[in-house]
VOBA-1610 file (N, C-alpha, C; in pm, whole numbers, padded with zeros to 5 digits, always signed):
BEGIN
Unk+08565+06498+09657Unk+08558+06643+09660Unk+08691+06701+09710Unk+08712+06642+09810Unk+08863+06644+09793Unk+08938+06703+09752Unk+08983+06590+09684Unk+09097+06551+09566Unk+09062+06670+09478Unk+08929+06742+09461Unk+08938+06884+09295Unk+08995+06952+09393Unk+08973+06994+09536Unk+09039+07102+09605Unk+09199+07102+09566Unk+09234+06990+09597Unk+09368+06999+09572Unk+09463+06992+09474Unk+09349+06931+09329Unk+09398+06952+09264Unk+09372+07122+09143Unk+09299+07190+09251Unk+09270+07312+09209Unk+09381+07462+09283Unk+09408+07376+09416Unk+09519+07423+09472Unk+09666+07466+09405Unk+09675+07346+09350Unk+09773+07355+09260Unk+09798+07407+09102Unk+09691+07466+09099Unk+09678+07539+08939Unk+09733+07673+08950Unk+09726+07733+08837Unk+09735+07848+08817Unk+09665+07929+08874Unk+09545+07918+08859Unk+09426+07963+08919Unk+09423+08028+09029Unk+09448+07871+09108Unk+09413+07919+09264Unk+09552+08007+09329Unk+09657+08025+09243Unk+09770+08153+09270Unk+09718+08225+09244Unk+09684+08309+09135Unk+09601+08420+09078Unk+09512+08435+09178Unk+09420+08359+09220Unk+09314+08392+09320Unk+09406+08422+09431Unk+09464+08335+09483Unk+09588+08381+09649Unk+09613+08524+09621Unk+09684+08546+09469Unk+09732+08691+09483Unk+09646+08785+09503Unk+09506+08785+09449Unk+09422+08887+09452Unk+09395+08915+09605Unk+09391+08792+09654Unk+09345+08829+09760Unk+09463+08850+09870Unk+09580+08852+09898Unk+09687+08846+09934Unk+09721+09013+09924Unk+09753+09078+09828Unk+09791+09193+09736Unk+09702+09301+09810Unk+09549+09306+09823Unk+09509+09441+09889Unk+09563+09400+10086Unk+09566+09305+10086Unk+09616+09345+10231Unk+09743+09390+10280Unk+09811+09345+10148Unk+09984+09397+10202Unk+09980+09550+10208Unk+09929+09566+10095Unk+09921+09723+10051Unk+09822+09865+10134Unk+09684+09801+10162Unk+09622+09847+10237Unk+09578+09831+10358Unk+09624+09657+10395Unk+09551+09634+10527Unk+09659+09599+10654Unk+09719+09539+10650Unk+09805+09495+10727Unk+09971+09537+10694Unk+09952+09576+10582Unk+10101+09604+10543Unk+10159+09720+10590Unk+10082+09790+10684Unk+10174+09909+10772Unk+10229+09856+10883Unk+10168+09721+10927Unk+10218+09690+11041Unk+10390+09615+10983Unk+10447+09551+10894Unk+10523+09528+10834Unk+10643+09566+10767Unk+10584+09702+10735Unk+10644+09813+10658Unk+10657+09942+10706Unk+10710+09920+10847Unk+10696+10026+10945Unk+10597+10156+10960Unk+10473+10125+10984Unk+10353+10229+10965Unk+10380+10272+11115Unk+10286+10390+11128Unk+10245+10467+11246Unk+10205+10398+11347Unk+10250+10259+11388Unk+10212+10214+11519Unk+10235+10282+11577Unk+10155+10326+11682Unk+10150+10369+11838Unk+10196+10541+11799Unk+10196+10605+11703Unk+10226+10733+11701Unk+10116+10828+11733Unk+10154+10901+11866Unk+10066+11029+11882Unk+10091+11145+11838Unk+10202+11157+11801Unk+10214+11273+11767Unk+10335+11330+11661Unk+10338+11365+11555Unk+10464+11399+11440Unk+10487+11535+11484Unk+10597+11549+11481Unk+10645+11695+11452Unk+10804+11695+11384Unk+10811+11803+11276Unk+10946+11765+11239Unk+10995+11673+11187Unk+10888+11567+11107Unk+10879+11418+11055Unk+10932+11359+11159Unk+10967+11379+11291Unk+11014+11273+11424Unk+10865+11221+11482Unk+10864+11064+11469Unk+10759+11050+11538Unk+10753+11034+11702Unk+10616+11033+11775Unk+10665+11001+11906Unk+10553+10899+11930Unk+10602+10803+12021Unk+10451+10699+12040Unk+10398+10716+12184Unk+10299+10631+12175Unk+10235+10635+12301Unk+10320+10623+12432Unk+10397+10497+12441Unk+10481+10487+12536Unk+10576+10612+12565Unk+10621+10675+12476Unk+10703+10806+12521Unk+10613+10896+12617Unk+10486+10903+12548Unk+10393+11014+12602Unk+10365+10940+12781Unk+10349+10856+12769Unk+10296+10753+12926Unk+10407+10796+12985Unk+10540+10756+12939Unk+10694+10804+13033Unk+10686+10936+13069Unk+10678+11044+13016Unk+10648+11169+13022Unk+10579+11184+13113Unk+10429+11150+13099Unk+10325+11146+13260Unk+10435+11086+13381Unk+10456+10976+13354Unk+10562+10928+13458Unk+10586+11030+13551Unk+10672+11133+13485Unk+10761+11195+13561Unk+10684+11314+13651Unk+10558+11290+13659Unk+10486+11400+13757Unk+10393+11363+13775Unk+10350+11221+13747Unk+10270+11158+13848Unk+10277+11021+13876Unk+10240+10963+13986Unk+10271+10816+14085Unk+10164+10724+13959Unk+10237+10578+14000Unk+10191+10484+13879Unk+10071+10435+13913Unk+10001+10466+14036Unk+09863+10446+14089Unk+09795+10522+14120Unk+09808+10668+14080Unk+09784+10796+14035Unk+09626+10773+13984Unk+09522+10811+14010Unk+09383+10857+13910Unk+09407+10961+13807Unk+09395+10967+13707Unk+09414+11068+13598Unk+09259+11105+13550Unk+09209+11270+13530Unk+09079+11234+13481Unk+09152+11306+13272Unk+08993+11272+13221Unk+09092+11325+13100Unk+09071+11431+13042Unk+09038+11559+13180Unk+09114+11695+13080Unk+09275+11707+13154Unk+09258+11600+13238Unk+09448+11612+13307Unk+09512+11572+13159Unk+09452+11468+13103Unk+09571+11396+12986Unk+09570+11517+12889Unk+09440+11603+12864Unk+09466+11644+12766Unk+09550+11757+12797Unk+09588+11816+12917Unk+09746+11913+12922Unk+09831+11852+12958Unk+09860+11763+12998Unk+09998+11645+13004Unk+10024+11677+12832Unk+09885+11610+12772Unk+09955+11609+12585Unk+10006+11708+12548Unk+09942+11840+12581Unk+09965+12020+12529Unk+10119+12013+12630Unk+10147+11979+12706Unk+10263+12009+12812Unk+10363+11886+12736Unk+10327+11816+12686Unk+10394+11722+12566Unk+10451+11753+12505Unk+10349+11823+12394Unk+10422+11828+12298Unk+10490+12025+12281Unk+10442+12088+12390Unk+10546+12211+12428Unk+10700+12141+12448Unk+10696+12062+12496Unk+10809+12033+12571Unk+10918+11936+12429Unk+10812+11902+12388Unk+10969+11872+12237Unk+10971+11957+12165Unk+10875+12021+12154Unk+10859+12189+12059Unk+11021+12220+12122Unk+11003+12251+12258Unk+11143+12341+12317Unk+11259+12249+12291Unk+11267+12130+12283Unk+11384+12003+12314Unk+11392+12021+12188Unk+11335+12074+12007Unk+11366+12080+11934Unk+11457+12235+11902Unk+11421+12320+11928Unk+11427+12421+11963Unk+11588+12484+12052Unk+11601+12405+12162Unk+11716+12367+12260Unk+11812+12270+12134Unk+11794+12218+12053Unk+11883+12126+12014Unk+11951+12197+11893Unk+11817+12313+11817Unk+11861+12372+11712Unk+12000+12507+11778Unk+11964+12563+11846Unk+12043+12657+11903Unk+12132+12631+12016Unk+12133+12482+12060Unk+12263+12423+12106Unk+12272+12485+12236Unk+12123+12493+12278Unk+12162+12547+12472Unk+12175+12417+12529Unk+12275+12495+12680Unk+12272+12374+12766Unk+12213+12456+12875Unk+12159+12323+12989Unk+12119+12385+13117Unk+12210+12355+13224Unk+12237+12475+13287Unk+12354+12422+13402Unk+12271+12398+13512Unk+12305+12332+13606Unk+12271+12243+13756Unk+12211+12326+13829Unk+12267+12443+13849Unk+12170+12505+13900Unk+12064+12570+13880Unk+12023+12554+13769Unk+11908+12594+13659Unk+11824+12492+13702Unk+11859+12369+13685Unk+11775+12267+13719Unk+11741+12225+13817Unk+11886+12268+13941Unk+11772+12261+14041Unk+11673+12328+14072Unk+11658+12459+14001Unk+11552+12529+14074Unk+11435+12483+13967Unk+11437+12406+13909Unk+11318+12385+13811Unk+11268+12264+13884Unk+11324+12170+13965Unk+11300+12061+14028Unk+11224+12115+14167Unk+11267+12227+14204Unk+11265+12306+14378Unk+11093+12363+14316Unk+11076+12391+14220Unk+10961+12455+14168Unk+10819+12388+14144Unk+10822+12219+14142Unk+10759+12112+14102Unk+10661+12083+14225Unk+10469+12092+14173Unk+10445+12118+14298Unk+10443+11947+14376Unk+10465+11875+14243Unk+10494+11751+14320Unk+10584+11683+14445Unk+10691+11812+14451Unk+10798+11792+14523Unk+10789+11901+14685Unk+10661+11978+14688Unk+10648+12052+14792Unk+10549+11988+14897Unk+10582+12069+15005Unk+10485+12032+15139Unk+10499+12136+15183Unk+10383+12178+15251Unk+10321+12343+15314Unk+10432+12407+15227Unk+10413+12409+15118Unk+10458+12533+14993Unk+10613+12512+15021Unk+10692+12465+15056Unk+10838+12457+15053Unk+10879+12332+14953Unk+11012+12356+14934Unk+11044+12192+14848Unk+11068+12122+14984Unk+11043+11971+14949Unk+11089+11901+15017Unk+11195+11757+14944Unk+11270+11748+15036Unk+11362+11662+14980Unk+11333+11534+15032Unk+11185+11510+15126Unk+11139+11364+15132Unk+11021+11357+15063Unk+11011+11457+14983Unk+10842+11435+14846Unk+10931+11327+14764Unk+11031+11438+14693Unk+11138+11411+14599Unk+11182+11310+14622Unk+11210+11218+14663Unk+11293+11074+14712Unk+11163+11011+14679Unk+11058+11013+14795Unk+10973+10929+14780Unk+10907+10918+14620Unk+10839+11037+14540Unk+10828+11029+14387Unk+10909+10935+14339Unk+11067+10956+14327Unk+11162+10863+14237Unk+11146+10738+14285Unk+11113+10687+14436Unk+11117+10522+14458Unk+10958+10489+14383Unk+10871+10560+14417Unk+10764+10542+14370Unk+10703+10521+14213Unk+10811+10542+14170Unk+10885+10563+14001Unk+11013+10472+13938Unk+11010+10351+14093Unk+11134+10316+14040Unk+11250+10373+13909Unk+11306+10480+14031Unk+11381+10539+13972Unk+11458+10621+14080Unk+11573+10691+14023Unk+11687+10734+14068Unk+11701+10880+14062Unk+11774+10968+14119Unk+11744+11165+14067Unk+11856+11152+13967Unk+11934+11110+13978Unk+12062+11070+13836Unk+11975+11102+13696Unk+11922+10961+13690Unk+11802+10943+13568Unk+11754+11021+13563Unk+11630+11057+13662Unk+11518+11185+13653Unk+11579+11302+13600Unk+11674+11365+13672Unk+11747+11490+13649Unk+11842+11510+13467Unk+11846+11388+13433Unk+11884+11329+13285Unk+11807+11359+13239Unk+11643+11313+13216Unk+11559+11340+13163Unk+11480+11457+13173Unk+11486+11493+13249Unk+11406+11627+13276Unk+11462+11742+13235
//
């Protein structure tokens, strides 16, 4: 019994059969993963995609990595998402820049960074170690 397997292997046949069955998966099943499909994309705008990991980095930056999240928080992190490349598209078309002191007061404003309603500059430190990370970086990205 064998020996017909293999010698059925080797026919015409059993190619024709491989292809049939080979052919809907490139095309419909697996072949996005291959042919660069929408892995991990949450969100298009502007045919730019963005994936999950961008969106997680984003949370990053205003909340601690052992943080509880419930999920109507995620769902305005997402709306505060995707405002925020809306504007970074927006900022890029009309070629603004932000000067330093613009940003600091957008950083001084973060209620992550206050204590009894003032900024504090030991929230702020502690966030970025807690973020392994630096205000260099942060202030880059933000």
């Amino acid at each position: 019994m064998l020996g017909q397997f293999r010698k059925f292997s080797s026919s015409i046949y059993a190619k024709i059969l491989m292809g049939i069955v080979v052919i809907p998966f490139v095309f419909w099943g697996m072949g996005s993963n291959f042919m660069g499909g929408n892995k991990n994309v949450i969100v298009v705008i502007d045919k730019e995609k963005y994936s999950v990991q961008s969106f997680f980095k984003y949370m990053q930056k205003f909340i601690s990595l052992n943080q509880r999240i419930e999920s109507n928080e995620i769902d305005k992190f997402f709306s505060n998402f995707i405002r925020e490349k809306l504007m970074e598209k927006e900022v890029e078309h009309f070629d603004l820049k932000l000067s330093d002191k613009s940003l600091s007061k957008l950083i001084k404003v973060q209620e992550n960074f206050k204590r009894e309603n003032k900024f504090s500059r030991v929230e702020y430190e502690k966030f970025l170690l807690k973020n392994n990370s630096t205000a260099a970086i942060y202030e880059a990205e933000f």
